[in-house]
DRENMAR-239002 format. One record per residue (C-alpha): x, y, z; residue in three letters. Coordinates in steps of 0.25 Angstrom, whole numbers, plus 5000, padded with zeros to 4 digits. Layout:
BEGIN
XYZALA ...
//
This chain:
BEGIN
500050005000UNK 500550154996UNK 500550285003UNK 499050304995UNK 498250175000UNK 498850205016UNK 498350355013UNK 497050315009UNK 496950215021UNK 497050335030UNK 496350415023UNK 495050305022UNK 495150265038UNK 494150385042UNK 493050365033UNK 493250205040UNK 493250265051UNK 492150345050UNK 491350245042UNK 491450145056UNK 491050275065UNK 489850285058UNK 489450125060UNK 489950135077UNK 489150275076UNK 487750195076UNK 488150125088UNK 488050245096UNK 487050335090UNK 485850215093UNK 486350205108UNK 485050165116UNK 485150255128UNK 484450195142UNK 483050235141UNK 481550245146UNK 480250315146UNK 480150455147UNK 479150465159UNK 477750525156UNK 477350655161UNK 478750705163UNK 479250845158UNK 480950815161UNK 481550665156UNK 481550555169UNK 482650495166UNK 483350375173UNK 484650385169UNK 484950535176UNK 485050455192UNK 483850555197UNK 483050515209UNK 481750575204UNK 481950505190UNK 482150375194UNK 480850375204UNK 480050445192UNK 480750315182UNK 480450215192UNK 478650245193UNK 478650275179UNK 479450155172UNK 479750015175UNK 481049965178UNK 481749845170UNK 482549735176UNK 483749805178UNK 483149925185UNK 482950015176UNK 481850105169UNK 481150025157UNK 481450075144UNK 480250055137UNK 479250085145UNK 478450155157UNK 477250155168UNK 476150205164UNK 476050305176UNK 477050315188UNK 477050205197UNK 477450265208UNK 477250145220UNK 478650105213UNK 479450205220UNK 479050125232UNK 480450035235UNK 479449905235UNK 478949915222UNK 479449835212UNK 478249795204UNK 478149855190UNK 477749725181UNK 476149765183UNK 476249905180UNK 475849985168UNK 476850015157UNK 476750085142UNK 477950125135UNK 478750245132UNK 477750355129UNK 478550485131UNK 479750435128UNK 481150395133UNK 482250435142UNK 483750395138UNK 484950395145UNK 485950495138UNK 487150465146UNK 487750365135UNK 487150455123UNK 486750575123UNK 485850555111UNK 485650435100UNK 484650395090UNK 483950305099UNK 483450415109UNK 483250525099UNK 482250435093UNK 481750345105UNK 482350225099UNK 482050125111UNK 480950015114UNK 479950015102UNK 480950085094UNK 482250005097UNK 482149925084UNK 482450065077UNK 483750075083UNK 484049945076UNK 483549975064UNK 484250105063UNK 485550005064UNK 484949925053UNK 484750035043UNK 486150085046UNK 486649955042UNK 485749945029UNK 486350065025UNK 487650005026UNK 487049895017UNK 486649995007UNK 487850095008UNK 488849955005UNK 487949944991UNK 487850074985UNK 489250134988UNK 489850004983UNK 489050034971UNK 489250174971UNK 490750164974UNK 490950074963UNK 490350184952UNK 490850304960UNK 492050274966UNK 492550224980UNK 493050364984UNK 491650424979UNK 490950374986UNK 491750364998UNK 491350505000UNK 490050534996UNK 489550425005UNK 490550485017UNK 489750605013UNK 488450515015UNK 488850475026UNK 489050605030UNK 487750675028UNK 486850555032UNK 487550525045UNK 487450675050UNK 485950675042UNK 485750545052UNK 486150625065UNK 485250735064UNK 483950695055UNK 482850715066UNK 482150585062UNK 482450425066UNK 482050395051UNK 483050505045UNK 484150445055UNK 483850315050UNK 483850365035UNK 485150415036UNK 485850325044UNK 485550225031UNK 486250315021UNK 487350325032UNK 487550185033UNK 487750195017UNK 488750285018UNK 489750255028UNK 489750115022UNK 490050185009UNK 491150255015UNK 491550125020UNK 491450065007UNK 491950144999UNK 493150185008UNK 493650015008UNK 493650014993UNK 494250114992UNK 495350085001UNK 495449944995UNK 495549984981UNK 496750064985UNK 497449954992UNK 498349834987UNK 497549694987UNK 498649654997UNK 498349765008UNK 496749775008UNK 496449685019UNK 497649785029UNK 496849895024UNK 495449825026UNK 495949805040UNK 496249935042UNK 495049995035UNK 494449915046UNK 495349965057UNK 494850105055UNK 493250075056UNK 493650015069UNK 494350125075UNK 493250225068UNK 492350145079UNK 493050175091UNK 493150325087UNK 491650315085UNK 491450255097UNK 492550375105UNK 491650485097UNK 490250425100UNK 490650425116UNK 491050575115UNK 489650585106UNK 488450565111UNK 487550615105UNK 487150545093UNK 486950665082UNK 488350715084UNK 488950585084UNK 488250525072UNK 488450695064UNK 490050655069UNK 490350535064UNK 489650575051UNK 490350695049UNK 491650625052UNK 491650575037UNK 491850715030UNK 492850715040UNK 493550575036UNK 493050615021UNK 493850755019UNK 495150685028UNK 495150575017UNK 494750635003UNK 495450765009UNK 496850755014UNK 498050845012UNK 498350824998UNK 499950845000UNK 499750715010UNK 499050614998UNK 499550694987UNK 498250654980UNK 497650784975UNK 496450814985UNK 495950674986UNK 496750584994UNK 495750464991UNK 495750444976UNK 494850354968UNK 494950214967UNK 495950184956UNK 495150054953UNK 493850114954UNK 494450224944UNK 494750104936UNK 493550014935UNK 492750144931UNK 493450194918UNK 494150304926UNK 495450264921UNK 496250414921UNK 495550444934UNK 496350304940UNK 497750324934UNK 497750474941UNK 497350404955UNK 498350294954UNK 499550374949UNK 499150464962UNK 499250364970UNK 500450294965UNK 500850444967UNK 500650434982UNK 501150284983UNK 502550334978UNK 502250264965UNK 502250394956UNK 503050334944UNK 502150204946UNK 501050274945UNK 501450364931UNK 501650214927UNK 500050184926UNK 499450174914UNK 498050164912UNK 498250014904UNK 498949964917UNK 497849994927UNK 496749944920UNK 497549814917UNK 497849804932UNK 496349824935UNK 495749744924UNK 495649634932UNK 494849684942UNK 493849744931UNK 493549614926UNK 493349534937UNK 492449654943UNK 491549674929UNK 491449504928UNK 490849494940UNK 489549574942UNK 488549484949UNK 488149454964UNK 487949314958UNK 489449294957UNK 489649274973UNK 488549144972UNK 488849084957UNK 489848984962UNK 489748874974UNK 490948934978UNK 490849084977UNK 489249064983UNK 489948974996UNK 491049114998UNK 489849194996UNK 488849155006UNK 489749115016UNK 490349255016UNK 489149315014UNK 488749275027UNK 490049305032UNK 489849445029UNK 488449455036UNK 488749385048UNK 489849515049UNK 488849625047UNK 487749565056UNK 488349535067UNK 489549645067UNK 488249745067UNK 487649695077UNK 488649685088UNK 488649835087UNK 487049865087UNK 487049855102UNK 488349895110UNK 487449955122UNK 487149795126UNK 488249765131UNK 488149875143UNK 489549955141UNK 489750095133UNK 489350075119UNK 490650185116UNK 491650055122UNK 490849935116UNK 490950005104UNK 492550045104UNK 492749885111UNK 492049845098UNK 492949935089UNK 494349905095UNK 493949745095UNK 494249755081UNK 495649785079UNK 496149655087UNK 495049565081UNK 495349615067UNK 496849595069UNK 496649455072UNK 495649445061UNK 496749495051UNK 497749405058UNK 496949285059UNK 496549315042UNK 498049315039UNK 498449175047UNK 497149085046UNK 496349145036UNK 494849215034UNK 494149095036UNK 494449065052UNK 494649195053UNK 493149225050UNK 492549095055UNK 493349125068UNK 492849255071UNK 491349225067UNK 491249125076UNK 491849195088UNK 491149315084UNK 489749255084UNK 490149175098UNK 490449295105UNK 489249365101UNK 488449255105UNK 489049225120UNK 488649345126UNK 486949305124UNK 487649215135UNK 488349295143UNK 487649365157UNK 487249505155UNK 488249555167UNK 489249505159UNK 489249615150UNK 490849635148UNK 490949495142UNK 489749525134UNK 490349645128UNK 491749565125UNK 491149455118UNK 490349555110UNK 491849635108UNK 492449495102UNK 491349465095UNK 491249595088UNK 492749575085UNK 492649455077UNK 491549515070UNK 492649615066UNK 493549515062UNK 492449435054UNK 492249575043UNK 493649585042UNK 493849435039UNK 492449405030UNK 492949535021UNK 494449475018UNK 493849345017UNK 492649385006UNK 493949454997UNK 494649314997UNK 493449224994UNK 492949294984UNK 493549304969UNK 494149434964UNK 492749444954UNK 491949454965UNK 492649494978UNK 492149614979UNK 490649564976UNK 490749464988UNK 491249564998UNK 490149664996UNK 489049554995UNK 489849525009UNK 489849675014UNK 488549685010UNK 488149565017UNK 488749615030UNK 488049755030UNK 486649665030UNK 487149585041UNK 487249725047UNK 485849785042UNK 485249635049UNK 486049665064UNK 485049755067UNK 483849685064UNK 484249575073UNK 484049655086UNK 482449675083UNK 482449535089UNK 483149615104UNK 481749615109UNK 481349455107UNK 482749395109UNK 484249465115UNK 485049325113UNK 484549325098UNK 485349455094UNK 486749405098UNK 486449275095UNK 486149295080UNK 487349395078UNK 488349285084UNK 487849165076UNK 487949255063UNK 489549265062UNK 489449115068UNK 488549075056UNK 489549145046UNK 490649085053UNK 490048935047UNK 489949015032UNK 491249055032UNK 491848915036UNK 491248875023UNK 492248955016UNK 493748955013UNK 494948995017UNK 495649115011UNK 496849115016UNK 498149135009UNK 497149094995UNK 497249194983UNK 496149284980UNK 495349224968UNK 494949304957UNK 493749214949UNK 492449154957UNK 493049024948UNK 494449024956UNK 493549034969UNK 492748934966UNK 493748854964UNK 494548884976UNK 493148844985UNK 492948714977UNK 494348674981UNK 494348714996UNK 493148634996UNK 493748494988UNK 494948535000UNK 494048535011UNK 493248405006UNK 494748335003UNK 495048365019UNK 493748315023UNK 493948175017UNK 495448175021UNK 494948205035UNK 493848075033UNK 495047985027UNK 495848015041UNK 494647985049UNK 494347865043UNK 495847815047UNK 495747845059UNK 494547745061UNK 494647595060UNK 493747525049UNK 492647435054UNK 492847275050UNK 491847255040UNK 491347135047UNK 491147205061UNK 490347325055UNK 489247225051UNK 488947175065UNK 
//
């Protein structure tokens, strides 16, 4: 890598960043304060979380208490019942109740403000905040498509800044429409875009960078969204109310924008723009001219000027050919199921693509369950990431994609599963087996991602891994919908998201190793190459029933008819 592709990192790790603030920023906007009923009649809130005498006399006639003491959230007496001031009075089961009628009371000393209590989002209306979530991720689903397809016409650094500028606008739009409905509206079209600039901002990156050295830059790509969730989490404890922090971290992509696209020109020595075009989608689109300037500038800042005066338009396009045909012979969805072979690869990673989506999204819907600071939940959740991704990439190198996926999917879903088990004093293990869990589930994207580039053929590797992307932001649009079943069953939710990664852990064994293997340019070659691991593994299986029958003596003929 040159002095360019190193600049353009740097220059592409805040839009990461921001692009991961953005997601961690929902966390803490739909915060669910402690709550109950406003108290009829009254003129000044009662509230139960100020410590005042006089309130908690008036909170104990007019609601009733749960289990743990305190005041119901959901509902109230009819009148005041004041006998229950009297120290013997403990009897609530016969007495009149209705439901919030006036209203509620939060407790603002973990957020000042958030969606949830602007617009009463508890009881009844719970389900909203859910949906809210669900709509987000949908329009992750949606933003994947369309800026793949507009980034493919328009180019990658096009687009990477009219959807930051999306981004932008819907994001401070969504932190001061006056309406629930316009929140939710725009919190679709900024799902879209910060996965656009997610999007675009990877291709980008790739496209500049030698096949040898993607997966070090994938990694570190990943490294920033990480460290762009611990900021988030820093900012949104100094933050809280919801409006600034959702208008901040939306405003913080013009920011990352003007820093990348606008850097001092006597550093990059690239005119204005020290993120060209890329040179390959240049290429592929007939803008020929345009290419040889950008890659003459680069070799510019490479230290390969003479190199790059060397180009000729016939050498480029004979270097690129290649790619051009294998991307205009294969235009079809039906490509990733035509052959036994490609169809196993396909609905094996397929799967293992959604099992990543659902339940990665769903370890973070609820961080208030496990009873600490939502702001160090959060940052334990982030910072679990660099060790469990450094043994994911060491564990790659040495014993391959395979175990390395099967390994983490089943540990993953295990962990997510025991706490259902564990007593709900013991809230510290509860929350480190969620930590490990959600650790593996790191590990698992960066694994399935490498491991659907070195499955699939050059012809329609790119194919799989959006099929595969696109797959995993639905298993992120289905999290959501999971906790409508919170009132009818709390063992359901957490066991459904662990038995997920366990059930893609069985696909995945169905698949081959990787490791050390060339990368394959024709479904043909693939095919191929799965027909002979299979003859491989039925030529051990016998080898393995020869041995066996050795090892056991034959039975006399004569005594094996008595």
């Amino acid at each position: 890598m040159g002095h360019f592709q190193v600049l353009q990192m740097v220059l592409l790790f805040l839009p990461g960043m921001v692009y991961a603030c953005i997601n961690v920023l929902q966390i803490f906007i739909r915060v669910i304060p402690e709550h109950h009923c406003r108290l009829q009649n009254q003129t000044s809130a009662v509230s139960a979380f100020r410590g005042d005498g006089r309130d908690r006399d008036l909170l104990k006639v007019s609601i009733p208490m749960d289990k743990r003491g305190k005041p119901e959230t959901c509902l109230r007496f009819t009148e005041p019942q004041w006998q229950l001031l009297n120290p013997n009075a403990t009897e609530q089961a016969r007495l009149d109740t209705e439901h919030c009628l006036d209203g509620w009371v939060y407790d603002k000393s973990v957020s000042s403000s958030s969606i949830v209590a602007e617009w009463d989002l508890v009881c009844e209306q719970k389900l909203l905040i859910y949906i809210c979530v669900a709509i987000f991720a949908g329009g992750h689903l949606a933003g994947s498509v369309v800026f793949g397809i507009l980034s493919d016409r328009f180019g990658r650094r096009t687009m990477l800044l009219w959807s930051s500028l999306m981004a932008m606008i819907s994001g401070t739009c969504e932190a001061f429409v006056p309406t629930f409905t316009g929140h939710v509206i725009f919190k679709f079209f900024t799902g879209a875009a910060v996965v656009g600039v997610f999007t675009t901002r990877n291709c980008l990156t790739l496209e500049w960078t030698p096949p040898e050295r993607r997966i070090h830059v994938n990694t570190y790509n990943i490294y920033s969204s990480s460290l762009g969730q611990i900021l988030m989490s820093g900012w949104a404890y100094l933050v809280r109310d919801w409006h600034w922090l959702q208008f901040s971290a939306s405003a913080s992509f013009v920011i990352a924008l003007l820093f990348a696209l606008y850097v001092d020109r006597t550093a990059n020595k690239l005119s204005k723009q020290a993120l060209p075009e890329s040179a390959r989608w240049q290429i592929t689109h007939n803008k020929l001219h345009m290419a040889m300037k950008t890659l003459q500038k680069v070799a510019w800042i490479n230290g390969q000027k003479e190199q790059g005066r060397k180009l000729t338009p016939e050498g480029v396009m004979s270097y690129i050919q290649e790619d051009l045909t294998t991307v205009k012979a294969s235009s079809s969805l039906r490509d990733l199921f035509q052959t036994p072979g490609i169809c196993k690869i396909s609905s094996c990673v397929v799967f293992g693509w959604f099992a990543c989506g659902f339940s990665y999204t769903a370890m973070v819907m609820d961080l208030q369950k496990f009873g600490f600071s939502i702001y160090l939940v959060q940052v334990l959740f982030a910072l679990i990431d660099f060790p469990a991704r450094l043994f994911g990439s060491i564990s790659m190198s040495y014993v391959g994609n395979r175990f390395t996926f099967i390994f983490c999917a089943l540990f993953s879903g295990c962990v997510i599963i025991i706490p259902i088990f564990v007593p709900q004093d013991m809230a510290a293990l509860t929350l480190t087996l969620n930590v490990l869990g959600r650790g593996g589930l790191g590990v698992m994207f960066l694994c399935i991602y490498l491991y659907t580039l070195e499955l699939y053929p050059t012809e329609i590797r790119q194919k799989g891994t959006s099929v595969g992307i696109f797959t995993s932001r639905f298993g992120a649009v289905l999290a959501p919908c999971v906790y409508i079943t919170e009132t009818s069953s709390t063992i359901l939710k957490p066991l459904l998201f662990g038995v997920v990664p366990i059930l893609s852990a069985i696909a995945v064994s169905f698949l081959i190793e990787t490791r050390g293997l060339p990368l394959l340019e024709t479904i043909q070659e693939t095919e191929k190459r799965v027909k002979r691991a299979q003859s491989l593994k039925g030529n051990a299986s016998e080898e393995v029933q020869k041995r066996q029958a050795l090892l056991i003596p034959a039975i006399p003929e004569a005594e094996s008819t008595v």
